[in-house]
C-alpha positions as a Markdown table, in Angstrom:
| # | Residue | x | y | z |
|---|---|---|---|---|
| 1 | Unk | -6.6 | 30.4 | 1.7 |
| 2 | Unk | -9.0 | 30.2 | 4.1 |
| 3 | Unk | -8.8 | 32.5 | 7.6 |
| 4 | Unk | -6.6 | 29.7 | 9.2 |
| 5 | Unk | -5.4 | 32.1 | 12.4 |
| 6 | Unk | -9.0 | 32.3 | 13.3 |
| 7 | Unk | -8.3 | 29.2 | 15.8 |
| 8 | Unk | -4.7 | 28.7 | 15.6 |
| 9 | Unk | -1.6 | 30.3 | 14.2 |
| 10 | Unk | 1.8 | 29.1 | 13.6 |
| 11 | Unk | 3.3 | 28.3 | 16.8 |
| 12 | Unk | 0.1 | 26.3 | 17.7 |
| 13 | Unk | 1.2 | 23.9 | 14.8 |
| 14 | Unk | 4.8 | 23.8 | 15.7 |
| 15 | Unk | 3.9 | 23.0 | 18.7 |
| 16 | Unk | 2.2 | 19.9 | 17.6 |
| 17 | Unk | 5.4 | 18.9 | 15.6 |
| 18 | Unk | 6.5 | 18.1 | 19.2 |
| 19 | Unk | 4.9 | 14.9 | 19.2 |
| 20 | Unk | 5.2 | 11.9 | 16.5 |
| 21 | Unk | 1.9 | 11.3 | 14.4 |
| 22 | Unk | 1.3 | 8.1 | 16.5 |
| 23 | Unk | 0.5 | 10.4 | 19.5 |
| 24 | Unk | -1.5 | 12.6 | 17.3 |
| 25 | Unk | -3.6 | 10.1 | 17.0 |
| 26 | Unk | -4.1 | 8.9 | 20.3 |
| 27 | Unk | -5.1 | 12.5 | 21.2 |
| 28 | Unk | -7.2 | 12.9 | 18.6 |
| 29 | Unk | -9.3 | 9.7 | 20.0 |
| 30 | Unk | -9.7 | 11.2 | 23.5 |
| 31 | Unk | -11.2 | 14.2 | 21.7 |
| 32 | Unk | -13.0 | 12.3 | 19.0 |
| 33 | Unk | -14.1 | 8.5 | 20.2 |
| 34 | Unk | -15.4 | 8.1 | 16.2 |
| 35 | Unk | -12.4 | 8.7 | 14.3 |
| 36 | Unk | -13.4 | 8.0 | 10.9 |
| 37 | Unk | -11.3 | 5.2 | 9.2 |
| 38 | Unk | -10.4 | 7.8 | 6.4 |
| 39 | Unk | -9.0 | 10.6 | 8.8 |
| 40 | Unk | -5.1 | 8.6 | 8.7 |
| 41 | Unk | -3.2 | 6.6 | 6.5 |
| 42 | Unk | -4.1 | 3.1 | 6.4 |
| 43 | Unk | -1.8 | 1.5 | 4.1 |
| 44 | Unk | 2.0 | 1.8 | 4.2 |
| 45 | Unk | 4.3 | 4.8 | 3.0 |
| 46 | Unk | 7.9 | 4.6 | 2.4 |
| 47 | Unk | 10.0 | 7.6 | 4.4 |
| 48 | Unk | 12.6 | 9.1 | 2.0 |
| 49 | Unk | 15.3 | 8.7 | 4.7 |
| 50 | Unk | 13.8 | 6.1 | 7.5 |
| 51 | Unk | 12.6 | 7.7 | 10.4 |
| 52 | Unk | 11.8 | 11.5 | 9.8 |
| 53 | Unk | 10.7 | 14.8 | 12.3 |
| 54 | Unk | 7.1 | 15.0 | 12.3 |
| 55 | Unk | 5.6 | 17.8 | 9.9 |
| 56 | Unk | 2.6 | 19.7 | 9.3 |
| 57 | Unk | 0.7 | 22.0 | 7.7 |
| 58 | Unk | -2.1 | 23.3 | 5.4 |
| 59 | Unk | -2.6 | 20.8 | 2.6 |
| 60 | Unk | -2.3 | 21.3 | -0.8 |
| 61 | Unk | -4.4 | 18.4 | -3.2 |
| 62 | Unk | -3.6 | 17.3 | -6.4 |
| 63 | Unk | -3.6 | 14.3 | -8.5 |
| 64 | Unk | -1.2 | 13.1 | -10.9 |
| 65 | Unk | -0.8 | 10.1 | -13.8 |
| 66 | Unk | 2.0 | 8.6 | -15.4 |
| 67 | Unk | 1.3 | 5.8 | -17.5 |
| 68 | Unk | 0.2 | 7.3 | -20.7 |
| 69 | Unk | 0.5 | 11.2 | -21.9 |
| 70 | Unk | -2.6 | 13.3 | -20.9 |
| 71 | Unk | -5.4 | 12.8 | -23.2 |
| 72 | Unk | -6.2 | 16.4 | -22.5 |
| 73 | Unk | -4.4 | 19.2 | -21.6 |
| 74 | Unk | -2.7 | 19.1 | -18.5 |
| 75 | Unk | -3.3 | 21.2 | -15.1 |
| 76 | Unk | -0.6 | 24.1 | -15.4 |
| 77 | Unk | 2.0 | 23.3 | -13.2 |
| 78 | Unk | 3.0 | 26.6 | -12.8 |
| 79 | Unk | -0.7 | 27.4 | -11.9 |
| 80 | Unk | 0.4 | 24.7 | -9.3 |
| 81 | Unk | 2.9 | 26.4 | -8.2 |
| 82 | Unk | 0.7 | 29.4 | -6.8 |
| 83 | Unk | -1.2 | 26.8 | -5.1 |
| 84 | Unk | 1.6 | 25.5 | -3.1 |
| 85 | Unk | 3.2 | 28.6 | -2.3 |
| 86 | Unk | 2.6 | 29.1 | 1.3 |
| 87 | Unk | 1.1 | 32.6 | 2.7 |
| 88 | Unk | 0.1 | 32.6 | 5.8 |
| 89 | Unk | 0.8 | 29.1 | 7.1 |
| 90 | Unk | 3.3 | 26.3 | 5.9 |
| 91 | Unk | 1.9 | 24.0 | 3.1 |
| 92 | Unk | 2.0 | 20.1 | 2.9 |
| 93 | Unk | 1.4 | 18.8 | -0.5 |
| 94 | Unk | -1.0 | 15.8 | -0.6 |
| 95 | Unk | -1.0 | 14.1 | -4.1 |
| 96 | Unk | -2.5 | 11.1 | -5.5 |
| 97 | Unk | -1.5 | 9.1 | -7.9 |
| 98 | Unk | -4.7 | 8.0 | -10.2 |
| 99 | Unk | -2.7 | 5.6 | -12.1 |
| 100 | Unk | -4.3 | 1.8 | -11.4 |
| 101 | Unk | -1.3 | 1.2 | -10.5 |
| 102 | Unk | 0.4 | 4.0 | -8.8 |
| 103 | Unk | 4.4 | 4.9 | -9.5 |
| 104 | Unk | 5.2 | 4.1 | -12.5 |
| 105 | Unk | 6.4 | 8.0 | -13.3 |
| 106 | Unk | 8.0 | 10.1 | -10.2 |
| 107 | Unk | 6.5 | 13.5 | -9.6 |
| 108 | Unk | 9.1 | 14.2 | -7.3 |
| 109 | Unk | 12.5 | 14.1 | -7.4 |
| 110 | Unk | 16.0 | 16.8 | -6.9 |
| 111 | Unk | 14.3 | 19.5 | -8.6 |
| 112 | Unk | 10.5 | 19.5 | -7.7 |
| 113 | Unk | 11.5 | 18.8 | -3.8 |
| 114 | Unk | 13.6 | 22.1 | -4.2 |
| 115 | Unk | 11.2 | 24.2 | -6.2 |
| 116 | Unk | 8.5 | 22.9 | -3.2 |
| 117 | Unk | 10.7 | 23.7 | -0.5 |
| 118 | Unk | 11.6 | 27.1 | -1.7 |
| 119 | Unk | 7.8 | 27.6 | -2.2 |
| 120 | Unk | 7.4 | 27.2 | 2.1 |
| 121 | Unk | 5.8 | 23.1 | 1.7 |
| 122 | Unk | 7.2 | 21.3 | 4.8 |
| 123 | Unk | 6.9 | 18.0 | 2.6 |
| 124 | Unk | 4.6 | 15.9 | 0.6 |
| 125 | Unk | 2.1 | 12.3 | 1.2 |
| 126 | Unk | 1.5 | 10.7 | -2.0 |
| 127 | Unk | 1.0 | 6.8 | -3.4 |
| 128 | Unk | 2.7 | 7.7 | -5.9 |
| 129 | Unk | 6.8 | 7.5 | -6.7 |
| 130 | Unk | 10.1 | 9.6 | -5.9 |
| 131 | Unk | 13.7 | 9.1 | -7.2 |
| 132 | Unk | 16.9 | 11.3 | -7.0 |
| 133 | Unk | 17.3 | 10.9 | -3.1 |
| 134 | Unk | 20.8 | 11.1 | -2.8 |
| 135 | Unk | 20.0 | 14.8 | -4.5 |
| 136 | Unk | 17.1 | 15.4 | -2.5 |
| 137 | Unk | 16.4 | 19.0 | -0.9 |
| 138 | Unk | 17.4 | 19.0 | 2.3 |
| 139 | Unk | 14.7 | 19.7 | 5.2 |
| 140 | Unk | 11.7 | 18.5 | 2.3 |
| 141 | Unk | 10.6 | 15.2 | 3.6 |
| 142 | Unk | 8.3 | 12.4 | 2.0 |
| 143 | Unk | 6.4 | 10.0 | 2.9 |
| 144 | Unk | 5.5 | 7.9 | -0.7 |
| 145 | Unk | 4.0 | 5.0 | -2.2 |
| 146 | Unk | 7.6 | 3.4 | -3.5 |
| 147 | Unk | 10.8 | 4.4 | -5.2 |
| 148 | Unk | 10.9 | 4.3 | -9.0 |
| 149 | Unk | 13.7 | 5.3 | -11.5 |
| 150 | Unk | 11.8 | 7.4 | -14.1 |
| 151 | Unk | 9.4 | 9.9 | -14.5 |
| 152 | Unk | 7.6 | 8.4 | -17.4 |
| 153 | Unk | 4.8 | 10.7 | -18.7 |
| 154 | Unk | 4.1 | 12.5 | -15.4 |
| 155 | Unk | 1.7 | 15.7 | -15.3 |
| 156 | Unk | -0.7 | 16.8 | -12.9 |
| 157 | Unk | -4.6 | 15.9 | -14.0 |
| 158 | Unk | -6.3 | 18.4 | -11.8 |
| 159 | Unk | -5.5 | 20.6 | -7.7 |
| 160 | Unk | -7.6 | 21.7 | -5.4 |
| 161 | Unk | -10.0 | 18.9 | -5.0 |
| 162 | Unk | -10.5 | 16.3 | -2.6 |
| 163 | Unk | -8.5 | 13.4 | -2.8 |
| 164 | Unk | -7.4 | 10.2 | -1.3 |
| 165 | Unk | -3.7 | 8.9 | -0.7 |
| 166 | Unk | -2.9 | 5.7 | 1.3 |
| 167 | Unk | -6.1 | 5.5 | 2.8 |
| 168 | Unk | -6.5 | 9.3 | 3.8 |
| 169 | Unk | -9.1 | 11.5 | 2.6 |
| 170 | Unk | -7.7 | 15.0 | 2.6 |
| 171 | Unk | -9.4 | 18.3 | 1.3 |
| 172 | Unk | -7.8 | 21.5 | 0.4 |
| 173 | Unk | -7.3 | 23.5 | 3.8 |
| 174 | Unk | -7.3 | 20.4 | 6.1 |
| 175 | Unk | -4.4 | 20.6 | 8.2 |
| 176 | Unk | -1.7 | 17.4 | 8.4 |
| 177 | Unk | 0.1 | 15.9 | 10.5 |
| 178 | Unk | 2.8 | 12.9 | 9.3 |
| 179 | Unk | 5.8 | 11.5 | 10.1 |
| 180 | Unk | 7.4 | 7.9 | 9.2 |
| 181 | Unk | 4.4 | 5.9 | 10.5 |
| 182 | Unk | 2.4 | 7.9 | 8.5 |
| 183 | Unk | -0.6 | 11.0 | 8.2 |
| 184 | Unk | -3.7 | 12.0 | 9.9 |
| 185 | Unk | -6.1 | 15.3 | 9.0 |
| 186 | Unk | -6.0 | 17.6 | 12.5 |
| 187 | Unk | -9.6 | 18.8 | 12.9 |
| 188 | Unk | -8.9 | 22.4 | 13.1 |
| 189 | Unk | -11.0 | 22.8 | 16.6 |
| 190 | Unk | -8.6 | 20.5 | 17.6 |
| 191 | Unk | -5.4 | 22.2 | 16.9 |
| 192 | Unk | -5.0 | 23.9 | 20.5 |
| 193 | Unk | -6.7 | 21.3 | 22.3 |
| 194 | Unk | -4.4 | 18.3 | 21.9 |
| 195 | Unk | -1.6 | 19.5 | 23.9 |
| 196 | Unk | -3.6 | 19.2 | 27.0 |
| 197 | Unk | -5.3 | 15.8 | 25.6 |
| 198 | Unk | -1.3 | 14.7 | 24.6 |
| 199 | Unk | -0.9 | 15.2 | 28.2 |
| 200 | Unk | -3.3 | 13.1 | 29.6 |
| 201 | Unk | -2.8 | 10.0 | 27.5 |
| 202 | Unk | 1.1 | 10.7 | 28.4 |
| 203 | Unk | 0.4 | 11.1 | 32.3 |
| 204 | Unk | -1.5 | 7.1 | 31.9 |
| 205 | Unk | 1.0 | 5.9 | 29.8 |
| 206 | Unk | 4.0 | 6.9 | 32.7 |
| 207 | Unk | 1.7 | 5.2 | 35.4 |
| 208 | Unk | 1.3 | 2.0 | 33.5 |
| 209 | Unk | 5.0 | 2.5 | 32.9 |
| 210 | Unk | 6.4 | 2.9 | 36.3 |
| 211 | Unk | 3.6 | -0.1 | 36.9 |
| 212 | Unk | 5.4 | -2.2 | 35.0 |
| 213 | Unk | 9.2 | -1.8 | 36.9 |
| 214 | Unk | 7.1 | -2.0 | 40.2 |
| 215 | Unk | 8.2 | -5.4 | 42.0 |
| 216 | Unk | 4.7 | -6.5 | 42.8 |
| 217 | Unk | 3.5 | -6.3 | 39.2 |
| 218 | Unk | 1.2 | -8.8 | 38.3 |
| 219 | Unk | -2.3 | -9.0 | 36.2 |
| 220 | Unk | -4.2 | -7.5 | 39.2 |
| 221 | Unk | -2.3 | -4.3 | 39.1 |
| 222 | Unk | -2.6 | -4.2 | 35.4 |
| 223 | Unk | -6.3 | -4.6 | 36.1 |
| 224 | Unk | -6.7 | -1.9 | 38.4 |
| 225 | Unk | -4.6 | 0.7 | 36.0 |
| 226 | Unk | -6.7 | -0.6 | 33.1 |
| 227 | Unk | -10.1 | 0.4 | 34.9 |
| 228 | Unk | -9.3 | 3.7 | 35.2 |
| 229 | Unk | -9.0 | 4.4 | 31.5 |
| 230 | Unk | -7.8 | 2.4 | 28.2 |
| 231 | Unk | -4.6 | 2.4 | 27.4 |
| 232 | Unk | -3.2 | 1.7 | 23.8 |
C-alpha cells in the first residue's frame, strides 16, 4: 500500500464518516468546480438493509464473472485475500461485475461478508449480486447492483486494476466514500480539507433554512440568499 498517512491518517477518515456521501459531494464541488462525471456513482445501488452509516476507506479492485466457468485459470482468491486485508488503513472492496449482464452469480454472501470483515474491509460497491442477508456479517455493509439467489459460476477474473462499478471509476489506493445514495473517490488532498468546506455549504444551507420559516419569505429573499452563493 501506498504511504496513505502522508496526508491523512485514520481519524481524518472517520471523521468524514460524519457526514452522508450526499454532503461529500457537495464539498467536494466547492473544492473541485469540475467534478468528473466518473468520480461517483451514477446509476443506482441496492443497500443491503435500506439506509446504512456512511463508510470509507482504501479501495480494493477487482472484477468478477458468473455466467460461464473461467476459460482460464482463475485469480487466486486467496491471493485476494492478501489484497483485502487491511494494514494501515481500513479497506473498501470495489468489484465489478464484467458479466453483460451483471448478477447472475453472487460473489458475496454469509461467508465472504465475514471472511471480508474479519480481514478489516468496512464494506463493498459492486454491480454485481449478494444473497444470504438474513446471514449477513454484521457491521459489513453493501451497496450492489441487485439481489440474486445463486452463485452460479462465480470467480474473480483479475485485482488490482482499474475498474468501473455503477458509473464510478475507482483505482487501487483511491479512497471511498458511500452510503445508501451511493459512492464517490475522495481526492486524497482533499481528505482534511472538506471538514471546513462541509462547514460552509452547511452554514448556507441553515441560512436559506431559517430563510424559509422567516414570515416575510418571498422570491426576493430567496434572491438575495441565492446571490451570495449557489445552493443545491
Amino acid at each position: 500500500m501506498a504511504d496513505s498517512t502522508a496526508l491523512f491518517n485514520l481519524d481524518d477518515l472517520d471523521l468524514l464518516a460524519s457526514w452522508d456521501t450526499p454532503t461529500i459531494c457537495n464539498a467536494l464541488e466547492l473544492l473541485m468546480p469540475e467534478v468528473p462525471l466518473t468520480a461517483y456513482t451514477t446509476r443506482p445501488g441496492v443497500p443491503l438493509d435500506g439506509p446504512f452509516q456512511p463508510m470509507i476507506g482504501v479501495a480494493r479492485v477487482g472484477t468478477i464473472r458468473a455466467r460461464s466457468k473461467p476459460a482460464q485459470p482463475a485469480a487466486d482468491r486467496f491471493d485476494w485475500y492478501d489484497y483485502v486485508h487491511a494494514r494501515e488503513l481500513p479497506t473498501i472492496v470495489v468489484l465489478q461485475d464484467l458479466d453483460d449482464q451483471p448478477g447472475a452469480g453472487a460473489f458475496w454472501g454469509e461467508v465472504h461478508s465475514k471472511v471480508h470483515l474479519r480481514l478489516g474491509s468496512r464494506g463493498c460497491v459492486t454491480n454485481g449480486s449478494f444473497r444470504d442477508t438474513d446471514a449477513w456479517a454484521p457491521g459489513f455493509k453493501m451497496l450492489g447492483g441487485c439481489l440474486g439467489p445463486s452463485h452460479a459460476h462465480v470467480h474473480l477474473v483479475s485485482f488490482g486494476e482499474p475498474v468501473s462499478v455503477l458509473g464510478m471509476d475507482v483505482r487501487h489506493d483511491d479512497i471511498v466514500h458511500a452510503d445508501h445514495h451511493g459512492a464517490v473517490v475522495v481526492p486524497r488532498d482533499c481528505v482534511k480539507r472538506l471538514p471546513e468546506a462541509v462547514e460552509r455549504i452547511a452554514a448556507k444551507e441553515r441560512r436559506t433554512l431559517e430563510l424559509c420559516d422567516a414570515s416575510d419569505f418571498s422570491p426576493d429573499l430567496m434572491r438575495r440568499v441565492l446571490k451570495q452563493g449557489h445552493i443545491h
